[in-house]
Structure formats: C-alpha cells, structure tokens
C-alpha positions, 0 to 999 in steps of 0.5 A, spaced: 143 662 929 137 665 931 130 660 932 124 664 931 119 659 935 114 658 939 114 652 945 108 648 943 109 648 936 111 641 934 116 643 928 119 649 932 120 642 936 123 638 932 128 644 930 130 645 937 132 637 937 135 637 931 140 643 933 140 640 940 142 633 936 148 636 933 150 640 939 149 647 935 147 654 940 142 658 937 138 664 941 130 664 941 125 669 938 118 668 941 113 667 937 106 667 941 102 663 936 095 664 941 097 672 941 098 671 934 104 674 934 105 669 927 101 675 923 105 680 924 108 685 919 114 684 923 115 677 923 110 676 916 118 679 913 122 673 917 117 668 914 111 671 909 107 664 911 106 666 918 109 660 920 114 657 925 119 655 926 123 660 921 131 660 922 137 665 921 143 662 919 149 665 919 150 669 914 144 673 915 139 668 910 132 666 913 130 658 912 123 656 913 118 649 914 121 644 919 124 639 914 128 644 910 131 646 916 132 640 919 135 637 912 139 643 912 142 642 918 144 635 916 147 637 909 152 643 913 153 640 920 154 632 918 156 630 925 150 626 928 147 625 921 139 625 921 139 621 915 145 616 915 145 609 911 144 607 904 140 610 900 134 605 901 135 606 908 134 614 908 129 613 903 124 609 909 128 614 914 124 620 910 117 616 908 117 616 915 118 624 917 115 626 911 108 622 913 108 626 919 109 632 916 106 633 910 100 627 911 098 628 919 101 635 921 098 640 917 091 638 918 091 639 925 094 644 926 091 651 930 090 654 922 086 648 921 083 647 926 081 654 926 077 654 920 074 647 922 071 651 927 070 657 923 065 653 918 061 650 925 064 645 927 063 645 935 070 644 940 068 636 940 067 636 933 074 639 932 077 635 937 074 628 934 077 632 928 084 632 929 084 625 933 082 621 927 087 624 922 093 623 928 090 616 929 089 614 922 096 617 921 100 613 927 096 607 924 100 607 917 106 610 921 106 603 926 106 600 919 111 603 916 116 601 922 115 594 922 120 589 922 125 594 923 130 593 929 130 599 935 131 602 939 130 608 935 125 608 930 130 606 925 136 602 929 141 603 933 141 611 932 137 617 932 134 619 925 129 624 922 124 620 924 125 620 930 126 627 930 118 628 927 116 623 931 116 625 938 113 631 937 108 629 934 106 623 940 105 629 944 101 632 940 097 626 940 096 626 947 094 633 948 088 632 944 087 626 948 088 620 943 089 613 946 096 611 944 096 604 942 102 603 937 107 600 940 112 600 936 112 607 936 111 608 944 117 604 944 121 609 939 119 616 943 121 612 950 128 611 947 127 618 945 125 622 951 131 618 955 136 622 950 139 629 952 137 633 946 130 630 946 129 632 954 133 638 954 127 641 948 122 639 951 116 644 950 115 645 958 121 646 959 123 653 954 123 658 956 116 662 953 113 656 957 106 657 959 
C-alpha cells in the first residue's frame, strides 16, 4: 500500500494510526500542502479533489477521504477493529468520528481557512475562526462521551473515535485553544500511551518540518 500524505494533515493522520493500529506496512508519498503540492496535475489524478490523504491499495485502486479509507481498512483487515460492539455501540463510536470529520474538521482547515483570509479577514480573525468552531465541536464531543467508561473514548479498546479524536486535539492546540474537556483530554492520553499513536505522530514522519 501506498499513503499519499502530508505530515501535519490531521486525516493523513488518522490513516497512519488506523494502518499502525492494524499492524499494516505502507510506503509514504508526500504531499507538501504549504507548497501546494495538493494542486498539481500529477497528484490531481490520484485524488481530483486535491486532498490528502489518498491510499493505494493493492490491487492498483485509489481511496480518498479519511473515514473511507479507515472504514475500508476495517472491513478488509478485521484484526483490531475500529468499530467493535453492537450495532448501537458502533453507531455512538461513528457519531463521534463523523462530528470531528464532517462537523468540526472541514471548516478549519487550510482551504477554508484560506478563503476566510481571502474575504478580508486578518490572521486574528482567522485564528478566532477556527478556535470557535474547534471549541464549539469539543463541546458537544464532551457531551457525547459522557457516561461512557475509559479509558479510551469508548471503553477498554481503541475505536474510530479515538482514531479521529487525537488528531484533531492537536489541531486545537496549534491554534491555541484552551483545552478543557476533561473526558476528552483523558481519552487522547490514553492514546498517545499507545505504540501506534506515538509511532504516527506528525513531528516524528519523516516530511517533518
């Protein structure tokens, strides 16, 4: 397999733990997203949205947008599965990964962050921008998790949740949020104790900055 990514994408990320998590080798394709490596005509035929992460399977097929891939992953190597339980327990499981990628993810990342700067606003506006959709995400994210035992987001096991969680907590500290939700600060440190969390950390690939 092959991982067109970049380090500090947050869904390459959560690719890198989910194929870590299931003990899968890859090789990695960088895609510099401050170069605008992501627009070219070359990589444009990987993934015509100009996104990453992008993986290539064995048998020569593309699959973009992280929670496919992650989904995938689950479906064609079971071992260690991400959405394990009853159908009610995965279903809270994929509330949770799906209010991080669909609800707080996509609007703050660097394309729409971009055009927020391109209507007028300042680098504080932009800032105060993603700090409030990040905030207001984690808020209903804490919320999500109440009552439900760790030490792991949901339980004794590492799910998708996790698998989305952790890099989006990063992304909350790059832009300065205060991070005080306690349910979800204790998940990510069970996290980052986990080999396949610490081994994808994004300071530690090898396209590092």
């Amino acid at each position: 397999m092959k991982l067109h990514g970049y380090f500090r994408s947050s869904a390459a990320w959560r690719v890198r733990i989910a194929l870590a998590l299931k003990g899968l080798d890859y090789d990695q394709v960088f895609v510099h997203l401050r170069h605008g490596d992501q627009r070219a005509p070359a990589y444009l035929k990987v993934n015509p949205q100009g996104l990453v992460p992008a993986l290539e399977v064995e048998d020569g097929e593309i699959l973009t947008q992280s929670l496919a891939i992650c989904e995938y992953l689950d479906e064609v190597y079971p071992q260690a599965p991400l959405l394990p339980g009853s159908a009610l327990e995965r279903a809270r499981i994929r509330a949770l990964a799906y209010a991080i990628a669909c609800e707080i993810h996509p609007v703050q990342n660097l394309r729409v962050l971009n055009r927020i700067k391109a209507l007028g606003q300042d680098e504080a506006g932009v800032r105060a921008w993603a700090q409030e959709t990040i905030a207001t995400g984690f808020d209903a994210c804490e919320a999500l998790l109440e009552g439900q035992a760790g030490p792991y987001c949901f339980g004794a096991q590492v799910t998708l949740a996790d698998v989305f969680l952790v890099p989006q907590m990063a992304n909350a500290r790059r832009f300065g949020v205060e991070l005080r939700w306690p349910r979800l600060r204790d998940a990510e440190a069970a996290c980052l104790s986990h080999p396949a969390f610490d081994a994808t950390r994004p300071d530690v690939q090898p396209d590092a900055e």
